[in-house]
C-alpha positions in Angstrom: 75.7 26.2 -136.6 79.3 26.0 -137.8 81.7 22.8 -137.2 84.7 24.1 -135.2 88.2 23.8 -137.3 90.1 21.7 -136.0 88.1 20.7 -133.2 89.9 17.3 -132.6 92.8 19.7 -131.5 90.9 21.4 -128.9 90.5 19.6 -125.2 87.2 19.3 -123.4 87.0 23.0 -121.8 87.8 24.9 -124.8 84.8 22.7 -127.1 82.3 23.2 -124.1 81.2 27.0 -124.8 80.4 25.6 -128.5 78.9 22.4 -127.1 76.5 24.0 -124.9 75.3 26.5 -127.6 74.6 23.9 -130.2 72.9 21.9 -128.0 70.9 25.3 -127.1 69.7 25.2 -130.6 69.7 21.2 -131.1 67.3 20.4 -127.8 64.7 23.1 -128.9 64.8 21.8 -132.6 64.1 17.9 -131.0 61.8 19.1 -128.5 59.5 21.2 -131.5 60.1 18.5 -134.5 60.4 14.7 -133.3 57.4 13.4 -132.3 59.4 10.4 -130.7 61.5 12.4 -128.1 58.3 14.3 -127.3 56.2 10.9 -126.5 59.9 9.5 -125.1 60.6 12.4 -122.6 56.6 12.0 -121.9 56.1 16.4 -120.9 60.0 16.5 -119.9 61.7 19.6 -120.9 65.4 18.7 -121.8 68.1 20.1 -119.4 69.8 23.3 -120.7 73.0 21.8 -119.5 75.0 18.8 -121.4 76.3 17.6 -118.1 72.6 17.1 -117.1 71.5 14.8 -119.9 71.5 12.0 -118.1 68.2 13.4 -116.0 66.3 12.4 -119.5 65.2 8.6 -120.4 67.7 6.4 -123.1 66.6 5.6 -126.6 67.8 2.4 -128.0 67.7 0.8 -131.6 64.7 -1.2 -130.8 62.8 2.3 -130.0 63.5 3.0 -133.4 62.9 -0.1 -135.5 59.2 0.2 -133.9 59.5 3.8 -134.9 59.6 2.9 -138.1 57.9 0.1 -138.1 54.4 1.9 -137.1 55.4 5.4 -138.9 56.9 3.8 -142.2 59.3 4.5 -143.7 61.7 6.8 -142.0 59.7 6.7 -138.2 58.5 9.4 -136.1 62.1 10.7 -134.6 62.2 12.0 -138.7 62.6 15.3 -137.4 62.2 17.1 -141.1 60.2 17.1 -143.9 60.7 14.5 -146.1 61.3 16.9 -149.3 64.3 18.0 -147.7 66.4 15.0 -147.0 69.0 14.5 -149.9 70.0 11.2 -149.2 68.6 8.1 -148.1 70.9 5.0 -146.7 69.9 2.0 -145.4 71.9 0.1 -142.5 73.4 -3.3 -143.1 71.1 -5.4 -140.8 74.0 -7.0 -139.4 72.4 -6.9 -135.8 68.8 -7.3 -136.6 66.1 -5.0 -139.2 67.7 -2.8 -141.5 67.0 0.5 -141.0 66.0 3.7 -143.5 68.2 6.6 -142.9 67.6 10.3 -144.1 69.8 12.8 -144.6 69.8 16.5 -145.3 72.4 18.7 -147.4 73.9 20.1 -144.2 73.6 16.4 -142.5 75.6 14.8 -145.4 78.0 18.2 -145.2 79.0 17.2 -141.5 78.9 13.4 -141.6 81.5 13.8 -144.8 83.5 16.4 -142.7 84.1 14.5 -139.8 84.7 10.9 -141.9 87.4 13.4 -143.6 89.3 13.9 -139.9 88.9 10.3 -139.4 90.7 9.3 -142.8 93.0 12.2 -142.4 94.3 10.9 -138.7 94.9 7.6 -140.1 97.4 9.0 -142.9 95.7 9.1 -146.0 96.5 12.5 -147.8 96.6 13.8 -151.3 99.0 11.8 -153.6 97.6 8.3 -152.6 95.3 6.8 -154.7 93.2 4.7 -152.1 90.4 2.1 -153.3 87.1 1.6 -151.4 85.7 -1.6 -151.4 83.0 -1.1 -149.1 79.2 -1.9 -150.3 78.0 0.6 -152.0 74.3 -0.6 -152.3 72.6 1.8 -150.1 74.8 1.1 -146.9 76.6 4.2 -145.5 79.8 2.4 -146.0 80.0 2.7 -149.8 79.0 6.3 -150.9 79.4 8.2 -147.8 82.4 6.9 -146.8 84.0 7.2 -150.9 83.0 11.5 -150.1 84.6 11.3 -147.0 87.7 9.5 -148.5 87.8 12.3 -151.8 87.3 15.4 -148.9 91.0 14.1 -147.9 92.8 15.2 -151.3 93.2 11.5 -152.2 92.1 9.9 -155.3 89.3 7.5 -154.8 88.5 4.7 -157.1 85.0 3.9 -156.0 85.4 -0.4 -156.2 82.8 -2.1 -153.8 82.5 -5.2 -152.9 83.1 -9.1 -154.9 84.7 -9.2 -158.2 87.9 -9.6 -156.0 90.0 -10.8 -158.8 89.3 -7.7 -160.7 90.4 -5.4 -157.7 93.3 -7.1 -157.8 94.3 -6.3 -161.4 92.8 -3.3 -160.5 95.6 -2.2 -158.1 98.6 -3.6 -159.9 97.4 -1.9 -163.2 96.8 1.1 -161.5 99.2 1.5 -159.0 97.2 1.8 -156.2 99.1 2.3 -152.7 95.8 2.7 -150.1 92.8 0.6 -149.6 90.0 1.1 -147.2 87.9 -2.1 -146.6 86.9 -4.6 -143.2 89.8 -5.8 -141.4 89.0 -9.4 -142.8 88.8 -8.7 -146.5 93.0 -8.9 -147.1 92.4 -12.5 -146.5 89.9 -12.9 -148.7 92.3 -11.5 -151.3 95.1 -13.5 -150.4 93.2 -16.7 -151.2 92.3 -15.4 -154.7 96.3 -14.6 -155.1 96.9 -18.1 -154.3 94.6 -19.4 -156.6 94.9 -17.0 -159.4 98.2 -14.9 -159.5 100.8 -18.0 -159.2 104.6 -16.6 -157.9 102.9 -13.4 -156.8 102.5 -12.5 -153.2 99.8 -9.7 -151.6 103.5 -7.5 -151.1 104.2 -7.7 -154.6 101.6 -5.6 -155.4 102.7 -2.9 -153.6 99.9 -1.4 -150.8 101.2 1.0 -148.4 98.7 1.7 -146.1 95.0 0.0 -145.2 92.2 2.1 -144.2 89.6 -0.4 -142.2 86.1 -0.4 -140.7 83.1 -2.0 -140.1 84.1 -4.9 -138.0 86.5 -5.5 -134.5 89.9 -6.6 -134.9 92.6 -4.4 -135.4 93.1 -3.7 -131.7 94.7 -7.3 -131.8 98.7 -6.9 -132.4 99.2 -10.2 -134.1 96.5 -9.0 -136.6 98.2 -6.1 -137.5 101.5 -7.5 -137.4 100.3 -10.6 -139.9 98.4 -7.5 -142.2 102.2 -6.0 -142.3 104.0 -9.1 -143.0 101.8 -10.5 -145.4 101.1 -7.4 -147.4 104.2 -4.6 -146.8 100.9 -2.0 -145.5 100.4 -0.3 -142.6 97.2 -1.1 -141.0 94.9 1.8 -139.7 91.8 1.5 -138.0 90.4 4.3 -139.7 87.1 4.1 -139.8 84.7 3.7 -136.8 80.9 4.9 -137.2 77.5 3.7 -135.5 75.1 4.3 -139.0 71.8 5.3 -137.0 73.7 8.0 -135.3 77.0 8.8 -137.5 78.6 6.9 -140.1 82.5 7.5 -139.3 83.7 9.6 -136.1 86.6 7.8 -135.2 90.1 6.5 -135.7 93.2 6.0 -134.7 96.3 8.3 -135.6 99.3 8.0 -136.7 100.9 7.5 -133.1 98.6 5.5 -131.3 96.7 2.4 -132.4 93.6 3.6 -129.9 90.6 5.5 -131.8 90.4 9.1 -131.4 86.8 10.6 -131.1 87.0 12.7 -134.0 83.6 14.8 -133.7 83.0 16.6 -130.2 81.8 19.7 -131.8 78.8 17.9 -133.3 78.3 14.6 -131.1 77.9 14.6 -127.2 79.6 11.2 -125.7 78.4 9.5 -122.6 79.7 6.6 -121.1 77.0 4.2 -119.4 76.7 1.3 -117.2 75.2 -1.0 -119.7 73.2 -3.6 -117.0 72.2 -0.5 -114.3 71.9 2.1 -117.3 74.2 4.5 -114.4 76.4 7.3 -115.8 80.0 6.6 -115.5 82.9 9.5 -116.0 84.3 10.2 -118.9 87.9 9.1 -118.0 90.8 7.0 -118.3 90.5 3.2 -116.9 86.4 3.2 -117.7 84.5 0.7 -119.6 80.8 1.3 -120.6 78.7 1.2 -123.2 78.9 4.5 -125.2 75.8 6.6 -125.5 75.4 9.3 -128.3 73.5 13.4 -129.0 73.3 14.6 -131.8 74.5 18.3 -131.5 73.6 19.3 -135.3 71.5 16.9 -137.1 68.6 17.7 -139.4 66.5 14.6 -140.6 66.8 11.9 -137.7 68.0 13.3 -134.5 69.0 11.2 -131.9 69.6 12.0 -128.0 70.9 9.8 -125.6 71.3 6.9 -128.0 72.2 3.6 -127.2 74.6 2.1 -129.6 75.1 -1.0 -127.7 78.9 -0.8 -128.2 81.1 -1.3 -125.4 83.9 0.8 -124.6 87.3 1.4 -122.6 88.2 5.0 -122.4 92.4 4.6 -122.4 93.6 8.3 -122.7 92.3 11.9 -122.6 95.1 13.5 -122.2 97.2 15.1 -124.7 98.3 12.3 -128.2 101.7 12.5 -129.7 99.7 13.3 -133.0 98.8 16.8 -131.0 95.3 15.9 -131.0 93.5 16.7 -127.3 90.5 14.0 -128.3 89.7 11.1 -125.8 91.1 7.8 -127.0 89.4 4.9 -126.8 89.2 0.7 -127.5 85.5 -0.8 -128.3 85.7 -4.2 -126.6 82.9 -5.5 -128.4 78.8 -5.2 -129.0 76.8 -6.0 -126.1 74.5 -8.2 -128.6 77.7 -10.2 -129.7 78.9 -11.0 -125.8 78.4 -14.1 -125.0 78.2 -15.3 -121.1 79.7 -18.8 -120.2 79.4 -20.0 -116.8 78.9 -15.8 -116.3 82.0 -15.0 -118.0 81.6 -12.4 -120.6 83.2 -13.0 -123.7 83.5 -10.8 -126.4 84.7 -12.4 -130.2 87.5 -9.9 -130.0 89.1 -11.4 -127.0 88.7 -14.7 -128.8 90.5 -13.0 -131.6 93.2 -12.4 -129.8 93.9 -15.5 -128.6 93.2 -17.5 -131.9 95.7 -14.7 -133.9 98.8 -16.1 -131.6 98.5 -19.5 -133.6 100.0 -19.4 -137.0 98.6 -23.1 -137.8 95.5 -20.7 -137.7 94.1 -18.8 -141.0 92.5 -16.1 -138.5 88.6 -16.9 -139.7 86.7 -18.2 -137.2 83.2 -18.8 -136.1 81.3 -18.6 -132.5 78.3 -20.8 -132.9 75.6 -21.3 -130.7 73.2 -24.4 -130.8 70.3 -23.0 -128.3 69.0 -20.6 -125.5 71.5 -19.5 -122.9 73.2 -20.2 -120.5 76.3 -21.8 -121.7 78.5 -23.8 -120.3 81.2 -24.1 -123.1 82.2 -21.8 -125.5 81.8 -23.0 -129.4 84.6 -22.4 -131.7 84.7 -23.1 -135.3 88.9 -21.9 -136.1 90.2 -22.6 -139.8 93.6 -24.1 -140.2 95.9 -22.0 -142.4 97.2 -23.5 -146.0 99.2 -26.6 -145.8 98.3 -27.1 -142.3 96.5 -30.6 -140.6 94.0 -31.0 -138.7 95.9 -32.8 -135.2 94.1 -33.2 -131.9 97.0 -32.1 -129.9 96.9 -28.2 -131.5 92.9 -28.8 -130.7 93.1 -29.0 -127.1 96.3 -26.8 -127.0 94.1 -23.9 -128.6 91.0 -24.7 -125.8 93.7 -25.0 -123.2 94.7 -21.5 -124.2 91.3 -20.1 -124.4 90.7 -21.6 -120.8 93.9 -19.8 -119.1 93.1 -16.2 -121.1 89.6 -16.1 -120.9 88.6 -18.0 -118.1 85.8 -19.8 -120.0 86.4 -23.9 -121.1 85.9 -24.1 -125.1 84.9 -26.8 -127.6 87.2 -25.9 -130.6 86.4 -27.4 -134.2 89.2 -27.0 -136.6 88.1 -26.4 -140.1 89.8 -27.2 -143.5 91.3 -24.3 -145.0 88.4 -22.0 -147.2 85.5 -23.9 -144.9 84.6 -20.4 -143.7 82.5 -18.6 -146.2 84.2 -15.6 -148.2 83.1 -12.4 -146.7 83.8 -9.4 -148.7 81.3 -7.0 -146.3 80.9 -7.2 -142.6 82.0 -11.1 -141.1 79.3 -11.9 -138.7 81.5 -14.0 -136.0 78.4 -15.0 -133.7 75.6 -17.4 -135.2 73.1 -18.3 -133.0 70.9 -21.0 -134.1 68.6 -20.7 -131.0 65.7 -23.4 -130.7 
């Protein structure tokens, strides 16, 4: 079935009619092909209507890691013969077993389409010359993501990850004005400008505009206003995907630093109670966790997908950019949350508060000696260059933490370049559990 042009202008009641009939086609497809949903929904026939779907069971990432684990190497939700998938991925791991992903000519087609609107609501266009230094090494974030960067008229130059001393001849021999990476890689290459580019500074070289994914962050003003200052770029999250389901469906525009859900035509969002697993509305003030259909998907289907993300849906009304597309803030990954004295804390709300201290390099660590429960939260924050350690900006930084958070913290301050250089996804939680 055909994408709708530009669906991300259209508001909910105009997209239904297509919704419903791709969903027509989708839940007989499932309910024929994928031996998983048919063991999963246990003789269930799937509702007709998308407004029903909460009437069948969740699947979750763990369904599928033992999916695949007892039907190696792509599981039993592989929902096409293997001959025709034209692409195979692998997730990063970051939250547990990597995972094989397949991918047919019209799956790639539709991913790289809807990463295009993403890219395109975050400004890039043609005439920039953007670099992607995202891994390329089977992860969805290298190849998939470079398409969906070309799909905008730009000019990609297809980088990666390490070498970062390269990249940075890279972009002032080039003339490079875009780069798409993780929110924490500028950092990275401000260290190696320090130490290898003496009298130059990230703004000499002349960025205009940075295209990031793949970890939390940006929804932090200081953040973006230390990415600006430092570097003379405008910072865009522009690139929000969960790989099992769909590697990039939303950013934010232009006019508004929330993310726009970007692919409505071919990806049915719910909104879920992540402890009682209840449905919760679609609208404005609600947090959940955000549940995913497929509504066109050949090689690994997915209905009713956890992705363990947690959301607040801000706006569905109408954006300044024109687009009619709910927008929405993830507040974090319910495997990252960590509860102290039954506070939940999320390392993006740590984030914020650490970002407010400029003694502060912005790296830091959450790490966890043991089992739950907790009592304190553990904080490893990096001083910035030039900066000593003191125990009055120790206990002014836990006194913070205390009043914004409500939980008590044990902060660690760490030299400057203590934190391991992270040129993929940071990983803020470590949990060294006994």
């Amino acid at each position: 079935m055909a994408m709708v042009d530009d669906a991300e202008r259209l508001d909910a009641a105009a997209l239904l009619p297509h919704q419903q009939e791709a969903w027509a086609l989708q839940r007989n497809y499932v309910s024929r092909n994928s031996t998983f949903y048919q063991r999963l929904w246990d003789g269930q026939t799937p509702p007709e209507n998308l407004r029903d779907l909460p009437s069948l069971p969740l699947s979750d990432k763990a369904q599928l890691r033992a999916s695949q684990a007892s039907h190696p190497p792509f599981g039993d939700y592989l929902a096409a013969p293997p001959s025709e998938a034209r692409r195979l991925h692998r997730t990063s791991g970051t939250t547990g077993q990597a995972m094989n992903l397949l991918l047919s000519a019209r799956d790639c087609e539709v991913t790289e389409a809807v990463g295009a609107r993403a890219q395109r609501a975050a400004g890039l266009k043609p005439g920039y010359r953007v670099v992607h230094c995202l891994n390329y090494q089977l992860w969805m974030g290298g190849l998939t993501d470079h398409l969906a960067l070309e799909r905008t008229g730009a000019t990609v130059i297809p980088f990666g990850v390490g070498a970062s001393e390269l990249l940075i001849r890279t972009i002032q021999e080039i003339g490079i004005d875009a780069i798409s990476c993780t929110p924490s890689y500028p950092a990275v290459l401000e260290r190696v400008i320090a130490d290898r580019f003496p009298g130059l500074k990230p703004r000499d070289f002349g960025l205009k505009l940075g295209l990031f994914g793949g970890e939390p962050g940006l929804d932090d003003p200081a953040l973006r206003d230390r990415i600006r200052e430092m570097w003379g770029m405008e910072p865009r999250n522009a690139n929000y995907g969960v790989s099992d389901a769909f590697c990039n469906f939303a950013a934010q525009c232009e006019k508004d630093t929330r993310l726009h859900f970007l692919a409505a035509d071919v990806l049915y969002a719910e909104l879920i109670d992540p402890e009682s697993t209840e449905p919760l509305p679609m609208k404005s003030g609600n947090e959940g966790e955000l549940v995913l259909t497929h509504l066109e998907r050949d090689c690994q289907p997915l209905v009713r997908f956890r992705t363990g993300d947690i959301v607040a849906i801000d706006e569905i009304e109408l954006c300044a950019c024109r687009r009619k597309t709910p927008r929405f803030r993830v507040i974090g990954r319910s495997d990252d949350m960590v509860v102290v004295r039954g506070l939940n804390v999320f390392p993006t709300m740590l984030a914020a508060v650490l970002s407010r201290f400029r003694e502060l390099s912005g790296d830091y660590r959450i790490v966890l000696e043991g089992p739950p429960p907790y009592d304190l939260l553990p904080v490893q924050a990096e001083l910035a260059e030039g900066i000593q350690e003191s125990e009055s900006l120790q206990l002014q930084i836990e006194s913070i933490i205390k009043k914004q958070l409500g939980a008590s913290a044990k902060v660690e301050l760490l030299l400057p370049g203590s934190l391991p250089l992270t040129a993929g996804k940071t990983k803020r939680v470590i949990r060294r559990d006994s």
